[in-house]
C-alpha positions, -999 to 999 in steps of 0.1 A, spaced: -139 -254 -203 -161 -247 -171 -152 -226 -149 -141 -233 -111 -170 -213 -90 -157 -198 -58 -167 -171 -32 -140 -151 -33 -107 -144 -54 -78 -133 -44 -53 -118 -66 -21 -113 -56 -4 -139 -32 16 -111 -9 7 -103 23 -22 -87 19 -38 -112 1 -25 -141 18 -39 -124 52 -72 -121 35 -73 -156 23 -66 -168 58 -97 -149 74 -121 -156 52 -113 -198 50 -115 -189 85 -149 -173 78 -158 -210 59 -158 -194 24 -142 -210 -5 -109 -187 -16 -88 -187 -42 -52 -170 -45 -42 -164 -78 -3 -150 -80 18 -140 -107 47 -148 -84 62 -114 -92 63 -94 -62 77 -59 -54 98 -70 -28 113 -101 -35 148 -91 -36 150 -70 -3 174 -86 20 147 -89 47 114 -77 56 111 -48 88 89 -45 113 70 -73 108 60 -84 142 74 -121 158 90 -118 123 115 -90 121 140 -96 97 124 -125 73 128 -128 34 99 -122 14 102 -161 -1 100 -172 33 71 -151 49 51 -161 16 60 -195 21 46 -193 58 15 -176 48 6 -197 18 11 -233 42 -14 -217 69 -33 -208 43 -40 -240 27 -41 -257 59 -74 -238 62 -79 -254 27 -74 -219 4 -67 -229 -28 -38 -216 -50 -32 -209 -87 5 -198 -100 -3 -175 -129 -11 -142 -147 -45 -126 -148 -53 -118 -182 -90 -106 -178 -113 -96 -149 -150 -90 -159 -179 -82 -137 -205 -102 -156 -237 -97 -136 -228 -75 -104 -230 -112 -85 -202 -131 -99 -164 -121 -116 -149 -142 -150 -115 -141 -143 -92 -154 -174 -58 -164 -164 -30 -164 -191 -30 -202 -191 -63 -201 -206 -81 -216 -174 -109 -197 -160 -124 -187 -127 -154 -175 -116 -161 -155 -86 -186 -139 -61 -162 -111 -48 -129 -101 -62 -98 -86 -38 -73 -68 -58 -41 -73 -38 -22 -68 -70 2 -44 -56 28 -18 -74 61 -13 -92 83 9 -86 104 30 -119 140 18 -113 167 43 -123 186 26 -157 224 27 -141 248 0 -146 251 -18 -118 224 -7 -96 206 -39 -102 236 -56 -80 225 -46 -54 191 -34 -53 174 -50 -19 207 -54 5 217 -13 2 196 -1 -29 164 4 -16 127 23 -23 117 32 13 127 54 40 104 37 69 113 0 61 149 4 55 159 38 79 172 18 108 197 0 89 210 33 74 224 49 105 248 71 101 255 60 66 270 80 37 234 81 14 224 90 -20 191 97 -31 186 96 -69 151 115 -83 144 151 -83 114 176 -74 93 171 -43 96 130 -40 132 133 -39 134 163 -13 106 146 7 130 111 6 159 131 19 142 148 44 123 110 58 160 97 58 175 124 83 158 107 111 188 83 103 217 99 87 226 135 78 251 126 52 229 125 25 232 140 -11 205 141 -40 218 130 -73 196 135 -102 208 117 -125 212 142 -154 176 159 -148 169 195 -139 164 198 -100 128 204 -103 131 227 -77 115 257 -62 139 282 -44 121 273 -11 133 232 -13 166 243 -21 171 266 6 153 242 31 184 217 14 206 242 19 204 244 55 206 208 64 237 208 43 224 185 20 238 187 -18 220 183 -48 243 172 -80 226 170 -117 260 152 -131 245 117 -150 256 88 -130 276 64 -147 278 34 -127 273 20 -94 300 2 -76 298 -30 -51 305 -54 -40 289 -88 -29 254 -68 -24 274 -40 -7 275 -9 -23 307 14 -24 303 47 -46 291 60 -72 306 72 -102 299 99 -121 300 110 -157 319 142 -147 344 120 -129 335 125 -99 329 100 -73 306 95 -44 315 77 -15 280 59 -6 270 30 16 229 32 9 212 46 -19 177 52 -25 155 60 -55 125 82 -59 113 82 -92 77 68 -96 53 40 -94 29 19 -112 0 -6 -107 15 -43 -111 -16 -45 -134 -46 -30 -151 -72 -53 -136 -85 -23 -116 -86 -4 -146 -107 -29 -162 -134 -38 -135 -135 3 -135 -127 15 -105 -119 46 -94 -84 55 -90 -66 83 -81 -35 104 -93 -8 78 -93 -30 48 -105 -36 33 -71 -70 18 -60 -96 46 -45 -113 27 -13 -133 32 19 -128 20 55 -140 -14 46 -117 -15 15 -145 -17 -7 -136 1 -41 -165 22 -65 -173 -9 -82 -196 -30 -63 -183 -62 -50 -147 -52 -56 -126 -46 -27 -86 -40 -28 -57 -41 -4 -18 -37 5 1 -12 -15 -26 -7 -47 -45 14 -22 -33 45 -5 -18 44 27 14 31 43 39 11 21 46 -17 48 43 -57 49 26 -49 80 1 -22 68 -7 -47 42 -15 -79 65 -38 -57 85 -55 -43 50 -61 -78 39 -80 -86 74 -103 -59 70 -108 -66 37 -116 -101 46 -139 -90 75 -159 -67 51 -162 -92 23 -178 -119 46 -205 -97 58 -214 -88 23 -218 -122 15 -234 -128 46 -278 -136 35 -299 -109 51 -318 -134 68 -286 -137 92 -279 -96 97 -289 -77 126 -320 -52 118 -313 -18 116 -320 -5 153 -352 12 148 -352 49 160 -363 59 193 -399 68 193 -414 98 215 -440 99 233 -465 132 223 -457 148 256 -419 142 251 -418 158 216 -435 192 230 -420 195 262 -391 217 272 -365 213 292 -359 244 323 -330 254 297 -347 254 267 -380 279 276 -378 312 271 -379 327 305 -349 310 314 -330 321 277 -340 353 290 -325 355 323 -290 341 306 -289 372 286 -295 398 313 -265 417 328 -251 409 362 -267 449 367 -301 429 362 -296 400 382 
């Protein structure tokens, strides 16, 4: 089967990618998006702080970005990346699970992250309307809500602490764990009155998307109107694993300003790089990324030469300034006695 030649992929048809594949069709390159159709967000009841488009589902703000995207004339492929391989340094064999193939000049990993959901019966109900995974997106709809925050250790103190710009009736449940923590945390807890409960949860209770409270395996119950999680995450895939770049700690994608990764001709965006965890964040990622992959496919004949330096004169390199010669050096250092 040959293999469809383009100039850049994309993979990962979220925001970040879909704003990279709108600059660079913009740029006159030939794009492809290649999307599992899986995203991290896809249940949330609407996305926040997206400029002139506060509020909107994620199906919908895709479904805007993909339309303005091919009517720049992106192309699009619905499916899983099985492979990514950097053949020569010059052009990417990406194998899709279909068994179609792509080849590429640049690769964008826009592939994004999971997050470790919490196994508790019904907590799937509602997960997106009142469950949710960030303090900063979802904060302003939690004012003055009765909150529980379900991890342990720093991420969960850290969570609690983000959502008191919002509420102060919060409580950390950990589900059956150890705290995880140091006497410090649990005093700094302490005083904001915030509890921290290691009873295993038994069930979470709502209804029509609304959570109620939480039950308890001690039978105790929880009033609670929002509940967030703090548990881990996990790159959607492995691709950057393959290609071999660098990553850190958590898994995500090591870049620099441009987004360009450690591999050569790799360059990554939205939430598989560190940074801010917002729709918005990721838009603006995928720009840059889009502005730095068209000037490395940009021919040298069409760059600026490097300025060259400044060249002195002999009489410039040798002369000093009044400041500079000794007699004056000297005269700084003498006491006002002296002067």
């Amino acid at each position: 089967m040959t293999a469809e030649r383009y100039d850049v992929a994309v993979i990962g048809g979220g925001p970040a990618g879909l704003a990279a594949a709108l600059w660079l069709a913009r740029y006159l390159h030939k794009v492809v998006v290649i999307d599992s159709g899986d995203p991290r967000n896809w249940e949330t009841r609407g996305i926040n702080g997206y400029l002139g488009h506060q509020g909107i589902r994620s199906p919908e703000l895709r479904a805007l970005g993909r339309a303005e995207c091919e009517s720049f004339g992106v192309s699009f492929v619905d499916g899983l990346v099985d492979t990514a391989l950097n053949e020569t340094g010059e052009l990417f064999a990406v194998s899709l699970h279909d068994g179609s193939a792509i080849e590429a000049r640049r690769i964008l990993l826009a592939i994004g992250i999971k997050d470790v959901h919490p196994d508790i019966p019904g907590l799937d109900r509602c997960y997106g309307e009142t469950v949710h995974v960030c303090p900063d997106c979802d904060g302003y709809e939690t004012r003055d809500k009765k909150t529980v925050v379900i991890g342990k250790g720093r991420k969960a103190v850290g969570m609690a602490l983000a959502l008191m710009t919002w509420t102060r009736a919060i409580v950390i449940c950990t589900n059956g764990e150890k705290p995880d923590m140091d006497e410090e945390l649990l005093n700094q807890l302490k005083a904001l009155n915030v509890p921290v409960l290691d009873a295993p949860i038994e069930c979470v209770v709502s209804e029509a998307g609304e959570i109620r409270h939480i039950d308890l395996k001690e039978g105790m119950s929880l009033d609670c109107e929002r509940l967030y999680f703090a548990i881990g995450q996990y790159p959607a895939d492995d691709l950057g694993a393959q290609l071999g770049c660098s990553r850190d700690e958590m898994g995500r994608l090591v870049i620099d300003d441009r987004n360009r990764t450690s591999v050569m001709n790799v360059f990554a965006a939205g939430d598989i790089a560190p940074g801010p965890q917002m729709a918005l964040a990721a838009a603006a990622g995928g720009a840059i990324s889009a502005m730095a992959i068209h000037s490395s496919l940009v021919p040298d004949a069409r760059k600026l030469p490097d300025a060259a330096p400044a060249q002195k004169t002999p009489d410039e390199s040798v002369k000093k300034s009044p400041s500079q010669s000794p007699a004056k050096k000297k005269s700084a250092n003498q006491s006002p006695a002296k002067r």
